[in-house]
N, C-alpha and C positions, 0 to 999 in steps of 0.2 A: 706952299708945303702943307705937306697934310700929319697929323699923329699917327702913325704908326700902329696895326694891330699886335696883338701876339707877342709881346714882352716883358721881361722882368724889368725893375730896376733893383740893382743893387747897390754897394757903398760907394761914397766918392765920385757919384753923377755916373758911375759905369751900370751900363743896360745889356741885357744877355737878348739879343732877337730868339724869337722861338716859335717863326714864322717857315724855317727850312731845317732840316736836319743838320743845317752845318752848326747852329745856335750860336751864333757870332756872338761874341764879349766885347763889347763896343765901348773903349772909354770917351769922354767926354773930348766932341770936335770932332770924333772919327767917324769912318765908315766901316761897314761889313764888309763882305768878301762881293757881295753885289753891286759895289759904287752905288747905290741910290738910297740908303737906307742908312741918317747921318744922327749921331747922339749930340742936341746939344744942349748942355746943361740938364744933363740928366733925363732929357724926353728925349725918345727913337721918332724922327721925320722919314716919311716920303719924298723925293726929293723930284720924283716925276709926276706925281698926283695933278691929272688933268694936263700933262706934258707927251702929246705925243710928237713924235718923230718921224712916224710914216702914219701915211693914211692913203687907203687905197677901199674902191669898191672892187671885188676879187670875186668869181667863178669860187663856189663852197667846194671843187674838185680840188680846187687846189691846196687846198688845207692839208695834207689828202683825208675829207671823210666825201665815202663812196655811198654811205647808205642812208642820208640823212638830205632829205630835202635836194632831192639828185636836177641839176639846170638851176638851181638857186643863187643868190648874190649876196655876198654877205660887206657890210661895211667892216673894213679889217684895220685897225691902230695897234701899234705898238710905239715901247716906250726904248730907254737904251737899258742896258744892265743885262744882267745874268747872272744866276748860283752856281753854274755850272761854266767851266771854260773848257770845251773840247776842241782837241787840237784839229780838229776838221768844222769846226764853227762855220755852219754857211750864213751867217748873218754877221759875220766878227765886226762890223764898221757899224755896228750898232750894239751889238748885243756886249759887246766886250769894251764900251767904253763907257765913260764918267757924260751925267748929265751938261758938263760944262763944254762939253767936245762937242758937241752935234747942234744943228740947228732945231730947236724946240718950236709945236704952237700950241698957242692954248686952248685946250679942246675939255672945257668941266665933261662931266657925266652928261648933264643935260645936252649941254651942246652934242655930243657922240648920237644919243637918240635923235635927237633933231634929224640928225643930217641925214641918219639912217634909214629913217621916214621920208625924210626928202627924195631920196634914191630910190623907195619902194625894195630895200632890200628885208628879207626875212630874218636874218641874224647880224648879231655884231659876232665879230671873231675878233679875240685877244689873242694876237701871235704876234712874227716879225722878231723876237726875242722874248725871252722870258717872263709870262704875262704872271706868274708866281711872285716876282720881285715888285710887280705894282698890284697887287691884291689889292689893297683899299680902292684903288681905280677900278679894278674890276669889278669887285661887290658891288658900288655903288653906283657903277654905269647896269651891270646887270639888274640890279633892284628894281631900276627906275624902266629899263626895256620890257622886264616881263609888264609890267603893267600896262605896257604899251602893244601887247602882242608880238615883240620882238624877241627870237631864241637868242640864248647866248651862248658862245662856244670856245673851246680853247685847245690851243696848240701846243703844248708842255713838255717837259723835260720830266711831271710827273714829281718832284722835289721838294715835298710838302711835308708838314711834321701832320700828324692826324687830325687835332682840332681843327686848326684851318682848313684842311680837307672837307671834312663833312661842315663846315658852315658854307662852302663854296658848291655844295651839291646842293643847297635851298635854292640858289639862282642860277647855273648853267647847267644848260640841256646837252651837250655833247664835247667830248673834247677826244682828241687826237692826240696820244700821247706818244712818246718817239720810247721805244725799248734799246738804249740804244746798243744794248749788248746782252751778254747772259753772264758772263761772271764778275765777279767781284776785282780781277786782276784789273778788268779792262776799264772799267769803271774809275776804279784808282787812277792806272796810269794815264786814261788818255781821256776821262772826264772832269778827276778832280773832284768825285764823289762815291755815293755807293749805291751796290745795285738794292740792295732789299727794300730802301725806303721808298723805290719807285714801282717795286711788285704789292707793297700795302696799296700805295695811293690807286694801282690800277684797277686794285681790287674794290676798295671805299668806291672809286667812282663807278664801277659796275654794279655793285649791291645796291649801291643808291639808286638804283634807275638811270643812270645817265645813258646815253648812249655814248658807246667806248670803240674808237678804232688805233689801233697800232700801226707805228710805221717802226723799224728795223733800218737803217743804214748798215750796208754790208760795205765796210774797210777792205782791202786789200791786206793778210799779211796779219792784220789785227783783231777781227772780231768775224773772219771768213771760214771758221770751224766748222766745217757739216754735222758735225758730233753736235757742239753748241747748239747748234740750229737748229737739233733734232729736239734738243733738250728743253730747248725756249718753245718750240710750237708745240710739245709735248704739255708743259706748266700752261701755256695758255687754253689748251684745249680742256682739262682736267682742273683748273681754278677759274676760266670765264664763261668755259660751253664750246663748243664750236661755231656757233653764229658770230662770234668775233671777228672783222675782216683784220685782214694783217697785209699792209703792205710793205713787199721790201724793195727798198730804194738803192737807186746806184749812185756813189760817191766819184764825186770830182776831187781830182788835188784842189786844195783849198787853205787859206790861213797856214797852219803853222806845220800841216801833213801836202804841199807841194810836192815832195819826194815822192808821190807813192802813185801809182795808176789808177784809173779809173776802174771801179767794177767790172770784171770779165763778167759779158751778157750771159754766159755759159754757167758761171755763177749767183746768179739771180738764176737763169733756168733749173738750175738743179736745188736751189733753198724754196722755192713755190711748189716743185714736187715733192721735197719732205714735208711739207706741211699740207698739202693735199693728202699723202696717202696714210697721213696720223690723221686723217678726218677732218680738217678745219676747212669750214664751205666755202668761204670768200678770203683769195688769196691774190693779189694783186702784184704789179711790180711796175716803179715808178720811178721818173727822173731819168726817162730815157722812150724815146718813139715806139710805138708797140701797135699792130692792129690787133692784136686779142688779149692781152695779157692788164689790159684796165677794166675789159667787159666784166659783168653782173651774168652769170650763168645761174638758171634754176639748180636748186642742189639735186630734185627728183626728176623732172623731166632732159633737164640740162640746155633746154632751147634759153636765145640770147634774151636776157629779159631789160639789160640795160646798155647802150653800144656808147662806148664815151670816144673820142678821139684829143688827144690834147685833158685840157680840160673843159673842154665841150661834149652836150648830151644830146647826140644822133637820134637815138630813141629810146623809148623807155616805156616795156610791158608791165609793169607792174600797177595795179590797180588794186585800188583801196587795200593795200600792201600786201599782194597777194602774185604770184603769176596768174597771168591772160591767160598763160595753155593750159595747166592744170590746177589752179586753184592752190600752190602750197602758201602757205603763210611763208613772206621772205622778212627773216631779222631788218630792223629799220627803223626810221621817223620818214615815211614819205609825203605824207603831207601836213 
């Protein structure tokens, strides 16, 4: 177990986390609303600290960021827990359960670089479940990667109170945040949080330099508004730029949303053209077979500058982050 960042104590061993917007009132023996973050006798623990659960070396397409070190390998851990429980949770058998439930190994910080090294991969990726609920693992495997030449990267719900936002922009270089809706309804009812505190965090991680990619899950019935859609690519074009790629993903019946169908592809077709003709240059659509709809198009010439199939990279024009044909400078980390 590790101490806990970001919390108060107050009377009678009760501690207030002030690590996520939800700011759990923890009395003593309990947990928060994440299962991993447990008060006892007055001090807020970790309860996964160097406790991963999966651990995979992963293709960085698959995260999905598209613009960042494109054919790269990133060593990917994640822990269990979650601040967020959506009723379409595609990781529920990890991310929605208690550290006691799953099989654990012990992987310190150090060890994470190690192995990372070992593999020859460029980045660690904190995903797989909410890498927000294990922050002390994260900072302090990041800390110790940048020194080593290794990016760090994250895969997020975005669900961070400010402080620990900007201390988490000193060590990670990209993360991929999931928008997973536009209003405040859907948020409530089918996240179990709110939207606004994940439109600061996207923004803190964009000012800061990070590099920032979006991904959008379009629900069937629930967050499939083309209005919405119009209104979401709208805010990101006019608070990120339009060099933001934005990929929108098709949902599977999954966890606790079984009832409901799979994304009509027709649907994905028609939310990439609203966000193309509000001007956003890289607009993606993913979680489903595509031969053009993963590609990297120059925004000025439009010749193919990166051809992905799956999450593999066929080929790729971009040089010293630039296109081959015309020289435009393309948004990115490409090497």
């Amino acid at each position: 177990m590790q101490e806990a960042q970001f919390y108060n104590k107050l009377e009678n061993n009760i501690v207030r986390c002030q690590l996520c917007p939800k700011k759990c009132v923890i009395a003593d023996g309990k947990r928060g609303d994440c299962k991993v973050r447990e008060n006892q006798d007055g001090v807020l623990y970790s309860l996964v600290y160097g406790k991963s659960c999966a651990v995979n070396v992963d293709p960085i397409e698959k995260k999905p960021l598209f613009h960042f070190l494109p054919g790269s390998e990133s060593y990917s851990i994640g822990t269990v827990g979650c601040n967020l429980h959506c009723l379409f949770c595609q990781n529920w058998t990890t991310a929605q359960q208690k550290p006691e439930s799953v099989i654990n190994y012990d992987l310190s910080p150090k060890d994470v670089v190690r192995k990372a090294t070992a593999e020859k991969c460029a980045t660690i990726a904190y995903t797989y479940n909410e890498p927000i609920i294990f922050y002390e693992y994260v900072v302090d495997t990041a800390k110790i990667a940048k020194k080593k030449g290794i990016r760090s990267i994250l895969v997020t719900n975005g669900y961070i109170n400010k402080e620990p936002a900007l201390e988490l922009t000193k060590y990670v270089d990209a993360a991929n945040i999931d928008l997973k809706g536009f209003t405040e309804d859907y948020y409530k009812k089918v996240c179990f949080a709110e939207l606004k505190p994940v439109l600061e965090t996207i923004k803190i991680f964009k000012d800061s330099g990070m590099w920032v990619e979006l991904t959008n899950l379009i629900v069937p019935t629930l967050n499939d508004d083309f209005n919405k859609i119009r209104e979401m690519c709208r805010w990101i074009k006019d608070n990120l730029g339009n060099d933001v790629p934005l990929h929108f993903s098709r949902f599977y019946p999954m966890y606790k949303l079984e009832n409901l169908p799979s994304t009509p592809v027709e649907t994905l077709l028609k939310a990439k053209e609203i966000a193309v003709d509000l001007g956003l240059r890289y607009v993606y659509i993913g979680n489903i077979p595509t031969k053009e709809h993963e590609n990297t198009h120059c925004h000025v010439c439009k010749k193919l500058l990166v051809k992905r199939l799956g999450f593999s990279v066929l080929e790729n024009n971009i040089k010293q982050g630039r296109c081959k044909f015309c020289s435009e400078r393309i948004a990115g980390v490409w090497e």
